[in-house]
N, C-alpha and C positions, 0 to 999 in steps of 0.2 A: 152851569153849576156855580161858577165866580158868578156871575150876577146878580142870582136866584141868594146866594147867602151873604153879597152885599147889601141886598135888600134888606136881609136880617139886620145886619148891623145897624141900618138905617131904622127900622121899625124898632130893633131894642134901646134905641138911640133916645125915640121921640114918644115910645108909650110903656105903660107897665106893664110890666110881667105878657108880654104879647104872644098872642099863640097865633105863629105864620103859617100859611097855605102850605101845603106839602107843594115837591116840586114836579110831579107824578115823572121820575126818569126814565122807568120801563114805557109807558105812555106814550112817549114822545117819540122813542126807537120804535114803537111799533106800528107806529103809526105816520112812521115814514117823513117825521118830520129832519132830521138829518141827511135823509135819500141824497138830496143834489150838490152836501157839502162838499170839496175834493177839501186834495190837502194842502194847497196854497191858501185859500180862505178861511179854513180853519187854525192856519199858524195866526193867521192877521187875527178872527178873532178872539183865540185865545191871551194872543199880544196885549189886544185893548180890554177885555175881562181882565185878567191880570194884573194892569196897570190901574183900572179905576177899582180895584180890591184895596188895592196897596196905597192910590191915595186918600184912601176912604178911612181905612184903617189909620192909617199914618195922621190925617187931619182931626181923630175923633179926639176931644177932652180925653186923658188921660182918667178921669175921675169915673169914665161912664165902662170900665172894663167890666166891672162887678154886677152890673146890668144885667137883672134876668132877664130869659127867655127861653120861653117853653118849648118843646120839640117833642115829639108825639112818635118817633121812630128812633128803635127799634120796640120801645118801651118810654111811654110817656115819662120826662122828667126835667126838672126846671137846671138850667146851664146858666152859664155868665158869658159875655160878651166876649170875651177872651178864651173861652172854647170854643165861640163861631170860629173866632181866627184861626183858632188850632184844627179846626177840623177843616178849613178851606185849606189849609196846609196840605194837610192828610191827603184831601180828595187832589189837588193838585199831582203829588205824591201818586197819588196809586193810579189816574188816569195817563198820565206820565208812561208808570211802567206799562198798561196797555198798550199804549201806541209804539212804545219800541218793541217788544214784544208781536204786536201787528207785523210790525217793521223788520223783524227779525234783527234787531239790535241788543246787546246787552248792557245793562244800567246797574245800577246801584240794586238792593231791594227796596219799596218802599217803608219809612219809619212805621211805627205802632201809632195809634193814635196816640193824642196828647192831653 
């Protein structure tokens, strides 16, 4: 998901008003693409998603927040660049409480969108 919407940031970066591939995530669990993840692999690469979100983010022109980009879920509607970040947030956030929850761990709740 960190990858899939740093790509956004790349593509709202470099075209206009750009309408990105969905990222089919029920798709990919069903089809067994996760199957052989454990959970050492998946801390590593959520580490490095995370880390190339944030230098992505952090390296982009300040000037290019306002950058549309179109999104087609849950209801088509054009966003700024600065909502991909807020919603990589979000998703971070709420996949977060998943896995402790999996874990039987207790957290924080996840925030509202932004």
């Amino acid at each position: 998901m960190l990858l899939h919407l740093r790509d956004r940031i790349v593509l709202g970066a470099v075209e206009n008003t750009p309408v990105p591939h969905r990222m089919h995530g029920t798709p990919r669990v069903e089809l067994g693409l996760y199957a052989l993840d454990d959970a050492a692999t998946t801390a590593a690469d959520l580490r490095f998603a995370g880390g190339l979100f944030a230098r992505t983010w952090s390296a982009r022109p300040t000037d290019l927040v306002d950058r549309p980009i179109v999104y087609g879920w849950p209801v088509v509607a054009t966003r700024d660049l600065r909502w991909v970040a807020a919603q990589a947030l979000h998703e971070c956030e709420h996949h977060l409480a998943d896995v402790r929850a999996d874990l039987g761990v207790a957290g924080p709740a996840p925030t509202t969108r932004r």
